[in-house]
Backbone as XML, in Angstrom:
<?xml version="1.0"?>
<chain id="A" units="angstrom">
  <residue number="1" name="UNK">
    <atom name="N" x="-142.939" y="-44.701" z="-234.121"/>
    <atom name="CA" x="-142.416" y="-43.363" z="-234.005"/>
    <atom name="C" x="-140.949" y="-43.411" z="-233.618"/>
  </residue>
  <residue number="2" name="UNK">
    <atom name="N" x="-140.370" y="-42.187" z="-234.351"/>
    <atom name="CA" x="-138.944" y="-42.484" z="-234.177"/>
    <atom name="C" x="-138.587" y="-41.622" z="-232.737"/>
  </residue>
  <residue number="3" name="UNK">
    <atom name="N" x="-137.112" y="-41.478" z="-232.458"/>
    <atom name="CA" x="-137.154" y="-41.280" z="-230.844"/>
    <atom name="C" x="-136.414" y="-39.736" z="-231.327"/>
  </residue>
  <residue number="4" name="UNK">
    <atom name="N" x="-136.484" y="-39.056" z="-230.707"/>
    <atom name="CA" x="-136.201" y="-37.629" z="-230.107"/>
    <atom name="C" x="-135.418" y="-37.393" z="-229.216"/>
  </residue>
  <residue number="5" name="UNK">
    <atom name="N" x="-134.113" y="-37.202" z="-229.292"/>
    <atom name="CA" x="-132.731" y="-37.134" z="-228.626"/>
    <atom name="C" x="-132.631" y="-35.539" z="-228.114"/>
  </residue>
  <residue number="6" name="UNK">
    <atom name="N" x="-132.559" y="-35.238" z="-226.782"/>
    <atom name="CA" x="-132.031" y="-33.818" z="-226.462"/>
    <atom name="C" x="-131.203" y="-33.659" z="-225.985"/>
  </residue>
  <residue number="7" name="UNK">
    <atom name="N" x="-129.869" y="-32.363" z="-226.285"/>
    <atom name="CA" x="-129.128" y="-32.445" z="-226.096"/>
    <atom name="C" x="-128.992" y="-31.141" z="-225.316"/>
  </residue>
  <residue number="8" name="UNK">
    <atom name="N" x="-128.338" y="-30.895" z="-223.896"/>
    <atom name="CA" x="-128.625" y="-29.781" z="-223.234"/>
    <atom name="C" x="-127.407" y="-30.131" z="-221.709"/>
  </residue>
  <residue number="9" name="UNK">
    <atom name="N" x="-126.769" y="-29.180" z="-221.244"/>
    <atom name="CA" x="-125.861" y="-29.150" z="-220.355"/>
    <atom name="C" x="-126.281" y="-29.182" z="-219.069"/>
  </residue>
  <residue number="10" name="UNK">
    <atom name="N" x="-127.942" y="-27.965" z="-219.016"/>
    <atom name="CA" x="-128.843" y="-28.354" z="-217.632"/>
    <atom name="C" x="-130.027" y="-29.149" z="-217.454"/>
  </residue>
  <residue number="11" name="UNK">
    <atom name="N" x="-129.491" y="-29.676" z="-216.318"/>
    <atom name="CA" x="-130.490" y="-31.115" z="-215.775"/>
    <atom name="C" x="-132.070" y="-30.597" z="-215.772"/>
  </residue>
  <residue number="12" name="UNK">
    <atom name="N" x="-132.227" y="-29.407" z="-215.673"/>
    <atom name="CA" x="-133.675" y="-29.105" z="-215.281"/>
    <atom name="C" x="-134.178" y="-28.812" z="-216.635"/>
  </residue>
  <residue number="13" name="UNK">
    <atom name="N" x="-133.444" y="-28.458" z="-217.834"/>
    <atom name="CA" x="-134.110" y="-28.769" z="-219.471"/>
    <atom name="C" x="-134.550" y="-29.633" z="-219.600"/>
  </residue>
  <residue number="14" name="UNK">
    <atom name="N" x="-133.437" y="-30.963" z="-219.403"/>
    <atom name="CA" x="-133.188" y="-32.240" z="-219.962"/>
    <atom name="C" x="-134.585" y="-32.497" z="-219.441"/>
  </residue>
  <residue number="15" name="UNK">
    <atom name="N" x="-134.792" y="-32.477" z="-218.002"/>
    <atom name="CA" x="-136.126" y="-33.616" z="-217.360"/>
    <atom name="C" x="-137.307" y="-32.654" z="-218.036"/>
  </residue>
  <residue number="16" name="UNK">
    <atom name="N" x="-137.344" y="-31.171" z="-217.791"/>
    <atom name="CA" x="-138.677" y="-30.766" z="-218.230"/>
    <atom name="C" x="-138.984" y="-30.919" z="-219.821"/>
  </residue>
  <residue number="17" name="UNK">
    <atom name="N" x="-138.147" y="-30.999" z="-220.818"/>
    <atom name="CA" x="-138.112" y="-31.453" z="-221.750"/>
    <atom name="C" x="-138.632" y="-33.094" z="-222.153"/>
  </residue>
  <residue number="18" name="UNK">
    <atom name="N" x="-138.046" y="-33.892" z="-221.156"/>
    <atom name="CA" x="-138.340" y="-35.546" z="-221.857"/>
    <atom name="C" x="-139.507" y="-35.130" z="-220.761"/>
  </residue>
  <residue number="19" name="UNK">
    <atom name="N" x="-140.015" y="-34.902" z="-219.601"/>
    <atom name="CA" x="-141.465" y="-35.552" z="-219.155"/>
    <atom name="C" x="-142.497" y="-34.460" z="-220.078"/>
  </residue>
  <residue number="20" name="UNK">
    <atom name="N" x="-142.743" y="-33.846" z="-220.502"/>
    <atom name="CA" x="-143.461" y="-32.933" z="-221.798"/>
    <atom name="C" x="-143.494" y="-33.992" z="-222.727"/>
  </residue>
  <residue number="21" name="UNK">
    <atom name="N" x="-142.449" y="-34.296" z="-223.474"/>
    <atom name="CA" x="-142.950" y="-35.261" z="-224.545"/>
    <atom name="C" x="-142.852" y="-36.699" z="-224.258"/>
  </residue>
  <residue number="22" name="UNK">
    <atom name="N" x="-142.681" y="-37.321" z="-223.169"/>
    <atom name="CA" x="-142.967" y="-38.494" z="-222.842"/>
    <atom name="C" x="-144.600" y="-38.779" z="-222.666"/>
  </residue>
  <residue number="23" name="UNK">
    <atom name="N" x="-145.264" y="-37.840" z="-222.061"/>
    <atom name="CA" x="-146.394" y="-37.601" z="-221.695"/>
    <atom name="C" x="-147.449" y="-37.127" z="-223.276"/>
  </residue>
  <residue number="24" name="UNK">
    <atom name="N" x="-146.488" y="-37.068" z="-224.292"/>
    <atom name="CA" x="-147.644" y="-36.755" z="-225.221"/>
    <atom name="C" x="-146.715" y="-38.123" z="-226.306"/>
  </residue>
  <residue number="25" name="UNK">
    <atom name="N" x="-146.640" y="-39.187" z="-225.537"/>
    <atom name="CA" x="-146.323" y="-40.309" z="-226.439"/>
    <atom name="C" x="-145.013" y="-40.181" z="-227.502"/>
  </residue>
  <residue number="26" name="UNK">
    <atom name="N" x="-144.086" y="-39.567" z="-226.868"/>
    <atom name="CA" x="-142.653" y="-39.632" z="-227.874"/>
    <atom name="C" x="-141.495" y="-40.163" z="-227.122"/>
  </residue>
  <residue number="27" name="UNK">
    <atom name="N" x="-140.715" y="-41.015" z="-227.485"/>
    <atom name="CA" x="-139.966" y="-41.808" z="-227.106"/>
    <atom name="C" x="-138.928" y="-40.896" z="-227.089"/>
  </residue>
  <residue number="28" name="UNK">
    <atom name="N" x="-138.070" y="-40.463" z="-225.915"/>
    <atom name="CA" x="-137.476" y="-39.258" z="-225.572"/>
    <atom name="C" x="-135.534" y="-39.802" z="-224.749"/>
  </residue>
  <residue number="29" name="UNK">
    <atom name="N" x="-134.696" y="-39.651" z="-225.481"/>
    <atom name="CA" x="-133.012" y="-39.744" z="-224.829"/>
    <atom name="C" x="-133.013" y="-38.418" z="-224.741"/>
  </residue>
  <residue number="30" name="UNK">
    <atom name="N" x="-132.532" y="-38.103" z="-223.283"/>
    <atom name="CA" x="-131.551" y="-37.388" z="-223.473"/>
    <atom name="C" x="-129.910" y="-37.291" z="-222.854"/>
  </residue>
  <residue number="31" name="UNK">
    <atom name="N" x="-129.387" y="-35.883" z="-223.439"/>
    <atom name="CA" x="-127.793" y="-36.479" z="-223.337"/>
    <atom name="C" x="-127.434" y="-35.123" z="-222.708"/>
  </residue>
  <residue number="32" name="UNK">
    <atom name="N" x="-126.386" y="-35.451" z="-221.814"/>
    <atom name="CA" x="-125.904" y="-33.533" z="-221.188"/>
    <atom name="C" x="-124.608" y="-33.011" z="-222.249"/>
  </residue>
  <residue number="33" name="UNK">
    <atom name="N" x="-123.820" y="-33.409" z="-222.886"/>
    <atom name="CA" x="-122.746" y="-32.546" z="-223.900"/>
    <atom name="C" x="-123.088" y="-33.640" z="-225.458"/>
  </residue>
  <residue number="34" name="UNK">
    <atom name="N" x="-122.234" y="-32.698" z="-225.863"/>
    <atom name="CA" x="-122.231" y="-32.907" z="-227.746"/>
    <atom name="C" x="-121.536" y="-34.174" z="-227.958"/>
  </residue>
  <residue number="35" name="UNK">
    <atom name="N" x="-120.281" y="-34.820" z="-227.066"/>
    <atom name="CA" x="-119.782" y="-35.787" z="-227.786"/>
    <atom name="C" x="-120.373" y="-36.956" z="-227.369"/>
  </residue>
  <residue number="36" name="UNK">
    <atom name="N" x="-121.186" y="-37.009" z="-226.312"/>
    <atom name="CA" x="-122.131" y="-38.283" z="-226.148"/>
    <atom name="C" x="-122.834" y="-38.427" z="-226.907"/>
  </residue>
  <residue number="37" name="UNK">
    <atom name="N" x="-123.550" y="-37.082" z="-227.337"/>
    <atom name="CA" x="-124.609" y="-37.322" z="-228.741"/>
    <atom name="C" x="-124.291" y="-38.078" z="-229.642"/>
  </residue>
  <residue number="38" name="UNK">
    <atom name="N" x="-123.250" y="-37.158" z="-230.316"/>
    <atom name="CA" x="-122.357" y="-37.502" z="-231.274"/>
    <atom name="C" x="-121.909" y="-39.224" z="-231.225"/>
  </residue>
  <residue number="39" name="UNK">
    <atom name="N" x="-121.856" y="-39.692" z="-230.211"/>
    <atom name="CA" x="-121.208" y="-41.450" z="-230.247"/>
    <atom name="C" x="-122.370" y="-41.833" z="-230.481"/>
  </residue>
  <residue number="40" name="UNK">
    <atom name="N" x="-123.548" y="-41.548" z="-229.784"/>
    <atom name="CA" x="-125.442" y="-42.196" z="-229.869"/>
    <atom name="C" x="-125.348" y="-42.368" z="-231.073"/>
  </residue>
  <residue number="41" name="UNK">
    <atom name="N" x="-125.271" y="-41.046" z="-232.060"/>
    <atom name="CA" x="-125.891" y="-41.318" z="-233.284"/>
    <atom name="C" x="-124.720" y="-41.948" z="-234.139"/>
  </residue>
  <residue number="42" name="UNK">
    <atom name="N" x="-123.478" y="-41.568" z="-234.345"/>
    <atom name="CA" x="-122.678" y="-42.887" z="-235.161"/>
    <atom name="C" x="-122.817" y="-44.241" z="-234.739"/>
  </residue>
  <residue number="43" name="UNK">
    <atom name="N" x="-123.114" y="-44.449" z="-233.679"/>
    <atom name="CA" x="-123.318" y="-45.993" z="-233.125"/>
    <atom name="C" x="-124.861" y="-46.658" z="-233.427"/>
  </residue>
  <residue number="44" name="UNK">
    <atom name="N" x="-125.809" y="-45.597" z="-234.178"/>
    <atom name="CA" x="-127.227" y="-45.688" z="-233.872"/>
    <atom name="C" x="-127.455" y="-46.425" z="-235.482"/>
  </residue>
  <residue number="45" name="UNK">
    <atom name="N" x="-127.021" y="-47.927" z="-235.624"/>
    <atom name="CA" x="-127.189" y="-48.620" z="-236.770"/>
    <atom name="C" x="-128.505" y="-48.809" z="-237.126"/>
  </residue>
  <residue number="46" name="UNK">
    <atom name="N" x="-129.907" y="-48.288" z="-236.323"/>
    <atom name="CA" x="-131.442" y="-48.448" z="-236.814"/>
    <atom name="C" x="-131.754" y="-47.130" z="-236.702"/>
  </residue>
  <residue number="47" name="UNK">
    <atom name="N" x="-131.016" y="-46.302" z="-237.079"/>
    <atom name="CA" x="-131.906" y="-44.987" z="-237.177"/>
    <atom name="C" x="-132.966" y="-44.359" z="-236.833"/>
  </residue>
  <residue number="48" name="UNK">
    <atom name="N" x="-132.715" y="-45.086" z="-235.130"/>
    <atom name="CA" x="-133.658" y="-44.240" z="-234.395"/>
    <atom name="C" x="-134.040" y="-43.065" z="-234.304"/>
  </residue>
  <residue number="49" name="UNK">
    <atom name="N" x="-133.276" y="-42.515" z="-234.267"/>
    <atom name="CA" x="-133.394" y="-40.922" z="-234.047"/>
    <atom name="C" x="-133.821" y="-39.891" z="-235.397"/>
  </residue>
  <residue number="50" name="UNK">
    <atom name="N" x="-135.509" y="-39.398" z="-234.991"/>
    <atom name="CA" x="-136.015" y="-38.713" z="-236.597"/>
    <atom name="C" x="-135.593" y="-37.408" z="-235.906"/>
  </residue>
  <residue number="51" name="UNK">
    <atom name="N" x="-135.391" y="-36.760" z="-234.694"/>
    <atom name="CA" x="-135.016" y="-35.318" z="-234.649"/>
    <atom name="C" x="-134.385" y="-35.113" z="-233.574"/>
  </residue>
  <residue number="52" name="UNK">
    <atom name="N" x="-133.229" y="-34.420" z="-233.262"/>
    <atom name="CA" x="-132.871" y="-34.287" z="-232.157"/>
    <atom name="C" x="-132.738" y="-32.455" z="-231.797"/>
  </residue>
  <residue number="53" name="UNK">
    <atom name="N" x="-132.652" y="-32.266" z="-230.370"/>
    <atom name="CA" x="-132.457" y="-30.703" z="-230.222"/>
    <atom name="C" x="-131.713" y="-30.384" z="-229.614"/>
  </residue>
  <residue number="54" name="UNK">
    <atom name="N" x="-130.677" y="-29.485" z="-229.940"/>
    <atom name="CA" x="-129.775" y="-29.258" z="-229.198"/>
    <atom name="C" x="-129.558" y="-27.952" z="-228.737"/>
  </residue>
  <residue number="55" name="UNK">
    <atom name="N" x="-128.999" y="-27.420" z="-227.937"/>
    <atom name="CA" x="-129.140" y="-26.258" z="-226.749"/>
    <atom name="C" x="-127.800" y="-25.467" z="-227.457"/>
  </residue>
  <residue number="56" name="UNK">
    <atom name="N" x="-128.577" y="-24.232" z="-227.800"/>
    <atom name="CA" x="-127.320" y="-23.709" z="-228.812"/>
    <atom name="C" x="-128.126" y="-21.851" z="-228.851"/>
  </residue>
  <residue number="57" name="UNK">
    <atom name="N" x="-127.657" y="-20.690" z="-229.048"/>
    <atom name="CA" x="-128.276" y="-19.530" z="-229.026"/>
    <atom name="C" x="-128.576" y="-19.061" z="-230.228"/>
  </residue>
  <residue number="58" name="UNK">
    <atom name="N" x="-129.778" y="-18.196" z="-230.813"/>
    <atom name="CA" x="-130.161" y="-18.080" z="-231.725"/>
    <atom name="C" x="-129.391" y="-17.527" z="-232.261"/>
  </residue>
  <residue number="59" name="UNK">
    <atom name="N" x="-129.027" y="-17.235" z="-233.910"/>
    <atom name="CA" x="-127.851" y="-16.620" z="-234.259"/>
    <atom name="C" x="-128.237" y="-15.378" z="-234.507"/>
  </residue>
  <residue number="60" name="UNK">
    <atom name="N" x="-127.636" y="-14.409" z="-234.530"/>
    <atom name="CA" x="-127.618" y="-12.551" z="-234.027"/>
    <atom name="C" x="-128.436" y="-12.582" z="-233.419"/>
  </residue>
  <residue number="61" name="UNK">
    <atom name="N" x="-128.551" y="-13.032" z="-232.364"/>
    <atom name="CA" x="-129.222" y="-12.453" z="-230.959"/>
    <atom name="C" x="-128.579" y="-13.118" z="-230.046"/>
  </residue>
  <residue number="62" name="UNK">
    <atom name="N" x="-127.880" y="-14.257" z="-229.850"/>
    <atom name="CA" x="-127.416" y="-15.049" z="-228.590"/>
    <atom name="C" x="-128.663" y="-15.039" z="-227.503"/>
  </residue>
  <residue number="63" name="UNK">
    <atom name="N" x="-130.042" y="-15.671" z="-228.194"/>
    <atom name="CA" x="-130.414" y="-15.875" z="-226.606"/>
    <atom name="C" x="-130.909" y="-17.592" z="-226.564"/>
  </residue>
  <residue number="64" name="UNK">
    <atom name="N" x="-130.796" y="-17.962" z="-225.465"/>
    <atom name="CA" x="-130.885" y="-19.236" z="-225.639"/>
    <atom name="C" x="-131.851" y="-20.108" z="-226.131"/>
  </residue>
  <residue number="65" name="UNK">
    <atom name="N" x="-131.920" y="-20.818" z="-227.019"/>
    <atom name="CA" x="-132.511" y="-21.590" z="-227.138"/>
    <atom name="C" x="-132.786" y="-23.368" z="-227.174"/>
  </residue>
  <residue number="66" name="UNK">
    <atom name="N" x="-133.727" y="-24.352" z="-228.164"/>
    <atom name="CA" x="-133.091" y="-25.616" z="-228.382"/>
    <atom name="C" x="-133.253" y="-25.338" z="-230.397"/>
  </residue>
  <residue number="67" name="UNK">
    <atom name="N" x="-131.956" y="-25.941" z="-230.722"/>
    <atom name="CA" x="-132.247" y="-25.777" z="-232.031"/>
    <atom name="C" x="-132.658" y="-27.109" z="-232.950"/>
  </residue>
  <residue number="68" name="UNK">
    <atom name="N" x="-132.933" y="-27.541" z="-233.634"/>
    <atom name="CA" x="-133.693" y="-28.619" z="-234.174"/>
    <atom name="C" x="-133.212" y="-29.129" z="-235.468"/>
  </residue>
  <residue number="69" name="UNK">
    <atom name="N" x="-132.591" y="-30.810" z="-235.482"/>
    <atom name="CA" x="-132.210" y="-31.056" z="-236.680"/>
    <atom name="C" x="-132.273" y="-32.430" z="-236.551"/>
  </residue>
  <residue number="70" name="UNK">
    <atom name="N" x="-132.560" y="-32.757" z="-238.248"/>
    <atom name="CA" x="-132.676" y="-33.760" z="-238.580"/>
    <atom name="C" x="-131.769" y="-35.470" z="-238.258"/>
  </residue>
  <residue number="71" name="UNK">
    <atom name="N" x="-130.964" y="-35.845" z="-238.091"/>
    <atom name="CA" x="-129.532" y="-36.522" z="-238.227"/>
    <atom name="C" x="-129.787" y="-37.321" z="-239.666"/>
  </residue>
  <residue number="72" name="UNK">
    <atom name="N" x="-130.832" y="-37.684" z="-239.761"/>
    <atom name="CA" x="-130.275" y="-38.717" z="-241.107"/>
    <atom name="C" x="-129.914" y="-37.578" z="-241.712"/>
  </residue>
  <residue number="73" name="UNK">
    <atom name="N" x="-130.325" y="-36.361" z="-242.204"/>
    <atom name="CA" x="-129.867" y="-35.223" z="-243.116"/>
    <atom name="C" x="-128.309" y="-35.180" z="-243.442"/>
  </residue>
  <residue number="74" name="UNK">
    <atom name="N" x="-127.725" y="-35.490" z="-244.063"/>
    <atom name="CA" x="-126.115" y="-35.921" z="-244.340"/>
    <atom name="C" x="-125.610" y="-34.454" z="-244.820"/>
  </residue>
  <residue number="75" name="UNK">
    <atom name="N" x="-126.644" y="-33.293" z="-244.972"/>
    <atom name="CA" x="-126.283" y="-32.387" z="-245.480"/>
    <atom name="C" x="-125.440" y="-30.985" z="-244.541"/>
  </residue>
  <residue number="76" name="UNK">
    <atom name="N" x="-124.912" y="-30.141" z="-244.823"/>
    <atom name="CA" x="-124.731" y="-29.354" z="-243.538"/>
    <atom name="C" x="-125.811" y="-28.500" z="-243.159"/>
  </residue>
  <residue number="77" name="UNK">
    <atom name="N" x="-125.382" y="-28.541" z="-242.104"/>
    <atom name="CA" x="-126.789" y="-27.914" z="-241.030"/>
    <atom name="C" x="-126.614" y="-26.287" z="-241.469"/>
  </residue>
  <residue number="78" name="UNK">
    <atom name="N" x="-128.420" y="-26.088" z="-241.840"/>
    <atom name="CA" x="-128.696" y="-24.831" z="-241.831"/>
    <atom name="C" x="-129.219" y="-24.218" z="-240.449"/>
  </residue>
  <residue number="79" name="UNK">
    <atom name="N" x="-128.054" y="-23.391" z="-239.881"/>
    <atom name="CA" x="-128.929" y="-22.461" z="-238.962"/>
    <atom name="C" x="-129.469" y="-21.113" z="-238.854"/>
  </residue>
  <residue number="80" name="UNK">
    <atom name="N" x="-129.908" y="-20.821" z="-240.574"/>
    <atom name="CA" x="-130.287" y="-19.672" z="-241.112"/>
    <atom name="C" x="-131.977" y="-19.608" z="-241.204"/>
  </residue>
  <residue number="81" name="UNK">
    <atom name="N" x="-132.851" y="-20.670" z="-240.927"/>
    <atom name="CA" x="-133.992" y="-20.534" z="-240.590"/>
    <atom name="C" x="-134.490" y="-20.413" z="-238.704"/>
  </residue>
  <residue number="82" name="UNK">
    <atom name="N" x="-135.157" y="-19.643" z="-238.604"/>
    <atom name="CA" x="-136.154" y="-18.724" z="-237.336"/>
    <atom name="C" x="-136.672" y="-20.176" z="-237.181"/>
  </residue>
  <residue number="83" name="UNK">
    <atom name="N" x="-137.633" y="-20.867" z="-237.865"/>
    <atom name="CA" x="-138.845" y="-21.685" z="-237.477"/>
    <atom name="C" x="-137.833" y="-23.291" z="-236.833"/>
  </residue>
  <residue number="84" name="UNK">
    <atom name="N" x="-136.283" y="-23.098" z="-236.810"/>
    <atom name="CA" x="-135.743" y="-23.964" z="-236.458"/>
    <atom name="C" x="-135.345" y="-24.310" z="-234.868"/>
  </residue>
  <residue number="85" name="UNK">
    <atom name="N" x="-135.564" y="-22.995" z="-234.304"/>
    <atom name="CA" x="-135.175" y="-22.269" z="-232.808"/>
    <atom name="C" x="-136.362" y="-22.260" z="-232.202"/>
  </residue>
  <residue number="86" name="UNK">
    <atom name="N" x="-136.520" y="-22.653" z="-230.584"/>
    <atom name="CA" x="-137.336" y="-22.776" z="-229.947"/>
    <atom name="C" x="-136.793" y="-21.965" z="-228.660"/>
  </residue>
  <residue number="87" name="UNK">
    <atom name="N" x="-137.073" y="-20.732" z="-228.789"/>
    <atom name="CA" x="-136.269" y="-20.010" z="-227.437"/>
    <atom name="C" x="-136.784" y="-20.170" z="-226.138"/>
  </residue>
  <residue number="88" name="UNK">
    <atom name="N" x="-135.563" y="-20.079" z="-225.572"/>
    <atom name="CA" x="-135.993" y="-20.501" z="-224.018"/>
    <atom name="C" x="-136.225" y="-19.635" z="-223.288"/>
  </residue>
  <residue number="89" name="UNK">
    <atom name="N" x="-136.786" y="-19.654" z="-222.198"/>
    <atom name="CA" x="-137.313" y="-20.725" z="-221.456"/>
    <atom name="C" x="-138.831" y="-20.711" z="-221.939"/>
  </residue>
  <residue number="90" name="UNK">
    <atom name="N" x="-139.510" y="-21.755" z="-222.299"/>
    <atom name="CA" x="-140.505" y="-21.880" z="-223.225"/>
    <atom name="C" x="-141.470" y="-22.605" z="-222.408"/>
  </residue>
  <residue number="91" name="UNK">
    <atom name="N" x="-142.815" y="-22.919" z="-222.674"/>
    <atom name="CA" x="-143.724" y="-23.751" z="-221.798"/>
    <atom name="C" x="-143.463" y="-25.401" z="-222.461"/>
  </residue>
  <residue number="92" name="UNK">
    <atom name="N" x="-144.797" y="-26.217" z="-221.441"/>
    <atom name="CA" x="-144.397" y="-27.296" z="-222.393"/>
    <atom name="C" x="-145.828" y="-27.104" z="-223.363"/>
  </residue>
  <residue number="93" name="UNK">
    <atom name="N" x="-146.621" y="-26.009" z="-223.347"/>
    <atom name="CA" x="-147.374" y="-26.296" z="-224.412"/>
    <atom name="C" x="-146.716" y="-25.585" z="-225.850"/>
  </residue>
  <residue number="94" name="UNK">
    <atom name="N" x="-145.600" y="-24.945" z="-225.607"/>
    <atom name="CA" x="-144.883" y="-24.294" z="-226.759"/>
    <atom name="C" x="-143.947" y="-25.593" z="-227.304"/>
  </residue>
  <residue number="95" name="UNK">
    <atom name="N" x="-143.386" y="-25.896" z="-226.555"/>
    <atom name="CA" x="-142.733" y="-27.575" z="-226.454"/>
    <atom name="C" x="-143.174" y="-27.916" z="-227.556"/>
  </residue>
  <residue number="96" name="UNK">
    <atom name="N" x="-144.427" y="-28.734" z="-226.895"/>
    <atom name="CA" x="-145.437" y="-29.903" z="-227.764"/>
    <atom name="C" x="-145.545" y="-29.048" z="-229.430"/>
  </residue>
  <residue number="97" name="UNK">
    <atom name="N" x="-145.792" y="-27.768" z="-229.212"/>
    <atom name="CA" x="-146.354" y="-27.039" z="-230.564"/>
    <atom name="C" x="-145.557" y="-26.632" z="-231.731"/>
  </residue>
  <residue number="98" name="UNK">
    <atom name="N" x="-143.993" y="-27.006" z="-231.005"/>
    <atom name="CA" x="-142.784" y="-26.867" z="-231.799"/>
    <atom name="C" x="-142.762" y="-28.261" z="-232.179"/>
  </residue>
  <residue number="99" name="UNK">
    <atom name="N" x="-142.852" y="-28.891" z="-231.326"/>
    <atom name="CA" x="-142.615" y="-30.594" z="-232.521"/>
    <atom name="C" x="-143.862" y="-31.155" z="-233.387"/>
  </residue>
  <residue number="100" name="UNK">
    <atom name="N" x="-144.950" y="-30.776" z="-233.144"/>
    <atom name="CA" x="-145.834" y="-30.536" z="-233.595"/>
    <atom name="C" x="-145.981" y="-30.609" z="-234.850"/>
  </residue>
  <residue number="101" name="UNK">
    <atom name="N" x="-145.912" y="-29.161" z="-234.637"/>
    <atom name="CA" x="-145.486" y="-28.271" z="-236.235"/>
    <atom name="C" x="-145.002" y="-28.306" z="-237.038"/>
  </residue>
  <residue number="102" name="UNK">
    <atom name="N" x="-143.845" y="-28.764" z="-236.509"/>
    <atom name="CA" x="-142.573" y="-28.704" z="-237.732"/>
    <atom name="C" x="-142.457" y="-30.159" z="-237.945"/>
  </residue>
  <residue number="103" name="UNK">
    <atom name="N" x="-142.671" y="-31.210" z="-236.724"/>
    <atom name="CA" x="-141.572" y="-32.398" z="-237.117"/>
    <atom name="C" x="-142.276" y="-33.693" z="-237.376"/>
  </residue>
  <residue number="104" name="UNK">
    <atom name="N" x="-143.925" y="-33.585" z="-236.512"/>
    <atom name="CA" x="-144.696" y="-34.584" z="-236.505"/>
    <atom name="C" x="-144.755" y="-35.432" z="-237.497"/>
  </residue>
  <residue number="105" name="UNK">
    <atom name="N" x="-144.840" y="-34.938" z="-238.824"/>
    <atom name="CA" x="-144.875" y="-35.822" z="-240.292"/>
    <atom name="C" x="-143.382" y="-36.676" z="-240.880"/>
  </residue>
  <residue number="106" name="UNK">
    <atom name="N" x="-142.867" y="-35.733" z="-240.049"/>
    <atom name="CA" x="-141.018" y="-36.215" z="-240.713"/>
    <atom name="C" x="-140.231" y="-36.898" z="-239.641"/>
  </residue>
  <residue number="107" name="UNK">
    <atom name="N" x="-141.118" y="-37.735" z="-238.437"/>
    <atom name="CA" x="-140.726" y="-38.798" z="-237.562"/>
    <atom name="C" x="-140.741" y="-39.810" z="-238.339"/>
  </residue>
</chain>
């Protein structure tokens, strides 16, 4: 299984986020700003990373969420799909049911 990178500014996401999916067997980084990410994955020569989420607000609504994307995807990021946004503050059984759903097959 590939690893799951989150990207988020508060400490209390970051941990309730990686112990949720550490605990349901996903190999979990996370990072507090964008340009640490950003060095992880240009530096990330085994393509660890099948999804990462990053802490960004839904678009026409601004409310917070984590939004969800691929990195190998070389394409530009669509943030015109709903089923991509996981608004916050969320449980961890909404957590688990968002990666679940969408990403389980495409790790």
């Amino acid at each position: 299984m590939k690893t799951i990178m989150i990207v988020d500014d508060e400490k209390s996401v970051l941990d309730q986020v990686k112990s949720s999916l550490e605990g349901n067997e996903y190999d979990v980084v996370t990072v507090n700003n964008n340009r640490e990410a950003i060095e992880m994955i240009e530096n990330d020569k085994n393509n660890r990373f099948g999804l990462i989420l990053i802490d960004t607000s839904i678009p026409d609504s601004k409310k917070p969420a984590l939004f969800s994307m691929k990195p190998q995807s070389k394409k530009n990021i669509d943030t015109s799909k709903k089923e991509d946004f996981l608004q916050k503050p969320f449980t961890k059984e909404q957590l688990i049911d968002f990666i679940n759903r969408n990403f389980t097959n495409k790790l």
